[in-house]
N, C-alpha and C positions, 0 to 999 in steps of 0.2 A: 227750777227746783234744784236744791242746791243739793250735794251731797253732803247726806248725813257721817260724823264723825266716827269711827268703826270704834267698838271696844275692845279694852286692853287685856289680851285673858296671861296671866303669867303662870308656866306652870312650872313648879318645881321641885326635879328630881331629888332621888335619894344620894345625898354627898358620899354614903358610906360604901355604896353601890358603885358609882363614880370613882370615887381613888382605886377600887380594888379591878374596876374594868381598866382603868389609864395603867395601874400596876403590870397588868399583864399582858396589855398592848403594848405598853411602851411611847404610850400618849400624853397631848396635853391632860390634864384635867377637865377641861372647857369640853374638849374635845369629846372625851369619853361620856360628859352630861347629855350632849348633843346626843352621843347615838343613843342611849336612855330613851329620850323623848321621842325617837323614832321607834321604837320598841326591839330595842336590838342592843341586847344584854349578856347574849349567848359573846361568848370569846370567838369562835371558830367563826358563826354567823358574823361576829363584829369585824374578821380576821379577812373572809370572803368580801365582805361589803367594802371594806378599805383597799382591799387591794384585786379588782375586779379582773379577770382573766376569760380572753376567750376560749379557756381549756374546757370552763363553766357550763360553753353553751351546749344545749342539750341535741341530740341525735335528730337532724335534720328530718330523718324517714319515720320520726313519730309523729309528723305531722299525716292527719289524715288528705290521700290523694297523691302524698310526693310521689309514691312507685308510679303512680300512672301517668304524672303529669313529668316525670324522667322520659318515662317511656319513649312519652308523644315526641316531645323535644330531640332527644337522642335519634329518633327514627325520623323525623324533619332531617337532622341534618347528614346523616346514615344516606339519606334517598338523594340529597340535594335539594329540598323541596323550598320553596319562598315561603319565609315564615314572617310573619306580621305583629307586630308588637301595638296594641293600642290602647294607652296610657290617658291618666286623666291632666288635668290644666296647671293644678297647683303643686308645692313645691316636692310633695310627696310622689306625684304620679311624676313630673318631671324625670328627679331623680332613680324611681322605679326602672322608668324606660334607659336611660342612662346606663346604670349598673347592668341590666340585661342585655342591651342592644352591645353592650362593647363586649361582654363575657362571650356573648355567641361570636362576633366577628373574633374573637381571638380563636374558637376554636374552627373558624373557617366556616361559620353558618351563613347561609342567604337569607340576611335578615333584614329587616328596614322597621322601622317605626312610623306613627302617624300620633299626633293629637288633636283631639277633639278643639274647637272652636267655641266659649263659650255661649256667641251667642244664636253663630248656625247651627249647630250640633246639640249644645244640649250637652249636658254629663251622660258620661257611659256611652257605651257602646249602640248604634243605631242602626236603622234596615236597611237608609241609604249607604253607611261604608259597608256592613256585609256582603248587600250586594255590589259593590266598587270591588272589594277581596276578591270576589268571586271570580269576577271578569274578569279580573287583573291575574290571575291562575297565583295565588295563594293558596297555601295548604291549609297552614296551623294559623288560628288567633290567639297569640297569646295579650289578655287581658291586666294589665298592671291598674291595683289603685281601682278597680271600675269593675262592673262586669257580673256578682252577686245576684243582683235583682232584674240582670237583663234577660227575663227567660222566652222572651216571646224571639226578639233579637238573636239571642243563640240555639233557639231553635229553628232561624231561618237557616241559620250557618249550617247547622246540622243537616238541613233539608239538602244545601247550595252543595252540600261534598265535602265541607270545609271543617276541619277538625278543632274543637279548641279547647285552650285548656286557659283557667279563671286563677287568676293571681292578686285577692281579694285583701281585705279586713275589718269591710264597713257591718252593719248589724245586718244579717240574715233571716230574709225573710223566709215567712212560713213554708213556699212553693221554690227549691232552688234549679236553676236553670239545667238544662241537658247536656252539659258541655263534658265533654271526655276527661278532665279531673281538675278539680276543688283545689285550690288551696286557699281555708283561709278559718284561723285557726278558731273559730265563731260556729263553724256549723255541727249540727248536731255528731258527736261520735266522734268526734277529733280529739287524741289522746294527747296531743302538742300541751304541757302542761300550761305553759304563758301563752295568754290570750289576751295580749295587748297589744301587739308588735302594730307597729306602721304598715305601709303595704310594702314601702322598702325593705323593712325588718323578713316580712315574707320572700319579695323577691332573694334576696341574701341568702336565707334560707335554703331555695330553689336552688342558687348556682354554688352553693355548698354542695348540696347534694349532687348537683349532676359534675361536679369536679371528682367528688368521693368516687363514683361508679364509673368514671373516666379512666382513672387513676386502677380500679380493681381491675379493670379491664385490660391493663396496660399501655395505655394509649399514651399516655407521657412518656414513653419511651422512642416516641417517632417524634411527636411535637412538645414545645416548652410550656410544662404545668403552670397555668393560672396564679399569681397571689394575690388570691381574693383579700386579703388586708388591704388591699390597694385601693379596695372600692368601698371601706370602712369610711373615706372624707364624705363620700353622697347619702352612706346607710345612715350618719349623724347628722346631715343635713335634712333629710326628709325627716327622721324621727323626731327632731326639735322643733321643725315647721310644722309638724301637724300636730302637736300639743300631747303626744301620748305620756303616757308616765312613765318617768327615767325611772323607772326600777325594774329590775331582775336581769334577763334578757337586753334588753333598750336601754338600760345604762352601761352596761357593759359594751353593747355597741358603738357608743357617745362616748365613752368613756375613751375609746382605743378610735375611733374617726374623730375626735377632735387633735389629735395627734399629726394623723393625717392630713386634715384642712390646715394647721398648724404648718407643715414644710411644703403648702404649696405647689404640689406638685404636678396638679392641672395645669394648664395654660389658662382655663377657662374659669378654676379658682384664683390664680393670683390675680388677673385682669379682672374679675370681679370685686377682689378686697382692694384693691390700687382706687377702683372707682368708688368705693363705699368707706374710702381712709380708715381701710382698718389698719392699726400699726403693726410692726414685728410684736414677734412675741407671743404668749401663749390666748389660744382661742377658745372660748367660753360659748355656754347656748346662748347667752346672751348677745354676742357677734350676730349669731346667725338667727336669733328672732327678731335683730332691730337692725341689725345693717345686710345682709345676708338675704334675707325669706322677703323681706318685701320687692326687694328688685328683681328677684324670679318667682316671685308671685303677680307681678306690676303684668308681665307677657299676660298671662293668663287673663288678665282682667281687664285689659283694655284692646287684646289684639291676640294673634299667636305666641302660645306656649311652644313650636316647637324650637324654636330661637334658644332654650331656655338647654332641652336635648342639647346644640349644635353648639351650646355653649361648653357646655360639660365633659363634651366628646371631640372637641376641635382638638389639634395638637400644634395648631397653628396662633401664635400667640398675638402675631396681627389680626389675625381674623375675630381670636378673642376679645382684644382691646374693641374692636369694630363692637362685636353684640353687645359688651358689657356696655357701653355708651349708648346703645339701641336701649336696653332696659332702664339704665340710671333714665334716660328721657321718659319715658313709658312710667314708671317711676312716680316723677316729677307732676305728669299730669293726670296720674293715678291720686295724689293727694290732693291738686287743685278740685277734681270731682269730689273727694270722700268730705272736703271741708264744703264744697256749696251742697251737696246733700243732708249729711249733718244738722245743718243752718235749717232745712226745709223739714225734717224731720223731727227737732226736738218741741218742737210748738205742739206738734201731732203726736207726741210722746207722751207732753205734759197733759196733755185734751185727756189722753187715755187714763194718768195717774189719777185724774181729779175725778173720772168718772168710778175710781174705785177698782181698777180692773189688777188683777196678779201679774196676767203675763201680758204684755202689750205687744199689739200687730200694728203697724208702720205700714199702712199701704200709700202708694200714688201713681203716675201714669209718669210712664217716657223714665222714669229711675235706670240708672245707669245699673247694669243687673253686679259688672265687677266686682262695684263698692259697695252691694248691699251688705256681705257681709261684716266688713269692716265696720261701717258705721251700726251695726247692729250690736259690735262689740263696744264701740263706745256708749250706746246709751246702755246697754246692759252698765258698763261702768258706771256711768251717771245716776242709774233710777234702781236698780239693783234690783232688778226683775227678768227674769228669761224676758226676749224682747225674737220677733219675728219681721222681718226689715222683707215689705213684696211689691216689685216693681212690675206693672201691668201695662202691658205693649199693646200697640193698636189695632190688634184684634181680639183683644178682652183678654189674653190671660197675662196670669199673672207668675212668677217667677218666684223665688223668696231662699232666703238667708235665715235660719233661727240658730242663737246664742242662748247659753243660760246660766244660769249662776251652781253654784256647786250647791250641791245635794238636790237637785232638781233632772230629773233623766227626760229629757225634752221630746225624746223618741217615744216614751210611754204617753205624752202627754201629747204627740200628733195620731197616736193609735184612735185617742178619744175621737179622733175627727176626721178618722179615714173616708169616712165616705163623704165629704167634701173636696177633699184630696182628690188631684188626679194622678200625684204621685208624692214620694219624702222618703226619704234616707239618711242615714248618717250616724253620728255616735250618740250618746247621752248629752253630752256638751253640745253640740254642734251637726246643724242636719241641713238638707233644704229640700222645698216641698214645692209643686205649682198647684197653681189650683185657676178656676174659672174667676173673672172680676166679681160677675152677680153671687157668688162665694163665701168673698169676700168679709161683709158683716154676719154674715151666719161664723164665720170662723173668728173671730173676737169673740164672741157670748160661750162658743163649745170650748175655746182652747182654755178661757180663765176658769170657766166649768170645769173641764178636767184637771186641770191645774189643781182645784179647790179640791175637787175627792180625789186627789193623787195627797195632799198635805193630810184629808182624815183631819179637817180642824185644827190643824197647828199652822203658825205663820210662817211666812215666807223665811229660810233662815236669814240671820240679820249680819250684817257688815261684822266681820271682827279678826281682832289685830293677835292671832297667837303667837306669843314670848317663848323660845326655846328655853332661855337663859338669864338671870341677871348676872351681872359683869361687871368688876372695875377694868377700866382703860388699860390699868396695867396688866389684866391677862393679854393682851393681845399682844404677844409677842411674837419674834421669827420661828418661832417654836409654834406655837401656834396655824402661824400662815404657812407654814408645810404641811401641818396636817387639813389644812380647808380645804388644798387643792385634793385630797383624797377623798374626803367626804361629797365631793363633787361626782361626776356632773348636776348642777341643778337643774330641775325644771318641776314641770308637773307629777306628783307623786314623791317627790323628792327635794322640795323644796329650801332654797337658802334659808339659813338659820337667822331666825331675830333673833338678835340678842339686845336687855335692855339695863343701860347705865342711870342710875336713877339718881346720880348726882354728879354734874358737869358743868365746865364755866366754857361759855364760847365767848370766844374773839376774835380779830379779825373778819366781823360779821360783812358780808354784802351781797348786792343780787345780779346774778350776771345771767346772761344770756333771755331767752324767753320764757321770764321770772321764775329764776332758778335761783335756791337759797344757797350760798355757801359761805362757813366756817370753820373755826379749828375749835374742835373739844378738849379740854382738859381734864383730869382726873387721874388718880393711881398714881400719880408718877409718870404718866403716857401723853402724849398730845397726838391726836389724829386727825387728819381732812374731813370733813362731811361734808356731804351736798345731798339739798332738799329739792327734786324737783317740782316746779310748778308749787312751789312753797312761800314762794317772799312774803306774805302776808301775815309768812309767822318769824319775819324777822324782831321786830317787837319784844316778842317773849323772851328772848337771846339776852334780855340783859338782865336778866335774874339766873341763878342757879335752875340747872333743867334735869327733869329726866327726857332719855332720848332712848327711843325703840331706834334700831336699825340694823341693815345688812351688814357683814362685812366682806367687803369683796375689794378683788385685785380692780387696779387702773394702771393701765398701761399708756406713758404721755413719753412721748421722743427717747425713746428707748427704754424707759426707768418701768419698773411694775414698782408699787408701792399698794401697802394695804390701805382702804379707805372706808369711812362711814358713811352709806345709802339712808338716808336717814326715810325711816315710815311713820315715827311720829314723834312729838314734841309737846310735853307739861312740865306745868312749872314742878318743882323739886319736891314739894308739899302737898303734893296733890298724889292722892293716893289710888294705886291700880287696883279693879277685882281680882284675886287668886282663886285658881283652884290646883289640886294635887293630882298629881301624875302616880295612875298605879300600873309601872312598868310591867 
């Protein structure tokens, strides 16, 4: 099944709106359109969003639970007690433990970390390490990333003597666990006004807070006050690997730890980017979702995540070089898996398209559990349907990965099938569920069932290309490319700005790499680099006048940034887009 071609939707802003917002900012023109289309018209809102400050971020102790979950922490290391850190696999829980485990050693806490095992352990927190905690004379569990829906789990803890306090963000369920205090800014009564943060976003939070009451206490006066900035390079790393939305809070974070990640000053960051050829020069989410997040996600998925910890936290830059190497391998044959599963999966994709189904479930036996996710996100790519990717081990159960497309809340739509479930969690995008094999096709018929009265009679929504902007070449000037990097960081929620040129001559057309289009556009007065990936087939078109949808974003090649065109789409010049209008 091939993918279908997404629609063009352009919307466009009020010009008169436009000059009088860049008038006052002291911006491009381009620029000021852009924030328009975001809805952010206000000077002062446009004044804050440009220039994002952690002065911004909000009172750490309105999140419901901080007082008690200070408490606990404070009175752990008050007594000397062994405190337990136990963090999830991927690159969010990683980093979670990371930022925590080294905040307490700086204040002299007896602390240690542990990660779960994908495929001994299970996500979250379990009865056999509780009881290991126990025996082991642990006091406090603190749970990073995990921990929400473990209530059976933390009420062994409870029983064992063992104190703990949950350091959450995933969706909370009905029943929440006993644990001595919450944090996670989802559960009922929690006045924390942003309710999106990462679990790192939370942890952060956490050691904000217990710096604040360090500090009241006077305790920086014996020992050297923490600068938590310092651990702003991990809070951008988890928050861009878990796909949350760069906005409010979580861009601001990204905002000021890409900064960070930028001067390197891990051991276990620069031996990371050295491995992953990232160049000098300034660091974008996109570093860290495609060179960055897959090779401390690779630990997690094929072996031990805590490799990932010991990276993060080494100060030893040989030891660094060592793990970064361990991963880049891990890596390597984390993608040999996800392309032979892939292969074996999309035949059983396409069975499911032809049968008419909304959301499609992907089961088989012996599937590598790592890569379910991944490959779940590719056919979601492919078929543009929430897709549920469940690999069933040789005692009949089944494991599983589900992805979905936006405007589809995937957790409302495994509620439909909970009692097939033998368990699922996670956000609206993104969850995973096990369930029995004999299950199995009972869960195909309920989830495209739910699926269908979750839409209420509308379709699935359909592929489409939104146009911030149309543009001649010649707006894009240095003028310009100063104000992109403010309008950053992009990610989810916040997305890079299309902008589209609907008349351009390219030249120098050809296809490099694994077929990848690249040429230079003309127009305005400007000539710019594009590259189309996974494009060459629309080399062809290139020799007529084109309109061309695309990003613009920095490239950074042997020292040089230069601005460049991402191209996302390509018609002839003549061929006309659907509009609609923007009511800011």
């Amino acid at each position: 099944m091939e993918q279908t071609s997404p629609e063009w939707v352009v919307t466009r802003a009020q010009d008169v709106s436009a000059e009088t917002l860049a008038g006052e900012l002291g911006v491009h023109p381009l620029t000021a359109r852009i924030l328009l289309q975001r809805g952010i018209g206000d000077v002062d809102q446009a004044a804050r969003f440009l220039n994002p400050s952690l002065k911004q971020m909000a009172d750490p102790f309105g999140m419901k639970g901080m007082e008690e979950a200070v408490v606990e922490v404070l009175t752990a290391i008050d007594r000397g007690e062994r405190i337990m850190i136990h963090g999830d696999y991927d690159v969010d829980g990683v980093c979670s433990v990371a930022l925590l485990y080294q905040f307490l050693r700086q204040l002299g806490a007896q602390v240690e970390y542990t990660i779960p095992q994908r495929d001994q352990d299970g996500y979250g927190l379990n009865a056999r390490s509780v009881r290991r905690f126990a025996e082991a004379g642990i006091s406090l569990i603190i749970t990073t990333d995990c921990g929400v829906s473990n209530v059976e789990e933390i009420r062994l803890a409870r029983e064992l003597g063992l104190r703990v306090v949950v350091v959450d963000h995933h969706t909370v369920p009905p029943v929440l666990p006993p644990a001595n205090a919450i944090l996670n800014p989802l559960q009922p009564g929690c006045g924390f006004a942003f309710k999106q943060l990462a679990a790192v976003g939370v942890t952060f939070c956490l050691v904000v807070a217990l710096r604040s009451t360090l500090r009241d206490h006077g305790v920086f006066r014996h020992i050297p006050e923490p600068d938590v900035r310092e651990y702003l390079d991990l809070v951008a790393l988890g928050t861009v690997a878990d796909v949350v939305p760069l906005v409010d809070l979580n861009r601001i974070f990204v905002r000021h730890g890409l900064d960070v990640l930028g001067g390197r000053r891990r051991a276990g960051i620069s031996a990371l980017m050295e491995r992953a050829r990232v160049d000098q020069g300034p660091i974008s989410p996109q570093t860290i979702s495609f060179r960055l997040a897959p090779r401390l996600n690779a630990a997690g998925r094929m072996g031990d995540a805590s490799i990932c910890v010991e990276l993060l936290t080494t100060e030893s830059y040989a030891r660094a070089i060592a793990l970064a190497r361990e991963l880049e391998s891990q890596n390597k044959a984390r993608q040999g898996l996800e392309r032979e599963l892939l292969e074996l999966a999309i035949p059983e994709a396409e069975r499911e398209v032809a049968l008419g189904r909304q959301m499609l479930v992907v089961a088989g036996r012996g599937w590598h559990r790592g890569v379910l996710g991944i490959v779940a996100s590719r056919l979601v790519e492919r078929f543009h349907r929430p897709v549920a990717m469940v690999g069933i081990d040789e005692e009949g159960v089944g494991k599983g990965s589900v992805r979905s497309i936006d405007g589809i809340n995937v957790i409302e739509v495994l509620r439909f099938s909970e009692d097939l479930l033998e368990t699922f969690g996670g956000h609206t995008a993104a969850a995973g569920l096990s369930l029995l094999e004999k299950n199995v096709e009972a869960l195909r018929e309920r989830l495209d069932e739910g699926l269908c009265r979750g839409l209420e009679g509308r379709v699935l929504p359909q592929r489409r290309l939104d146009i911030d902007c149309e543009v001649c070449l010649g707006e894009l000037d240095e003028r310009f490319g100063r104000d992109l990097r403010r309008l950053g960081p992009f990610g989810t929620g916040n997305r890079e700005p299309v902008l589209l040129c609907r008349q351009s001559q390219a030249s120098h057309v050809r296809v490099v790499g694994n077929n990848h289009l690249k040429a230079k556009f003309r127009g305005g007065g400007n000539a710019i680099d594009g590259i189309g990936f996974s494009m060459a087939e629309e080399a062809a078109l290139l020799n007529v006048p084109v309109a061309v949808a695309f990003v613009p974003r920095f490239a950074t090649f042997r020292g040089r940034t230069r601005l460049e065109m991402h191209i996302r789409g390509l018609r002839r010049a003549d061929e006309r887009c659907p509009d609609r209008v923007l009511t800011p």
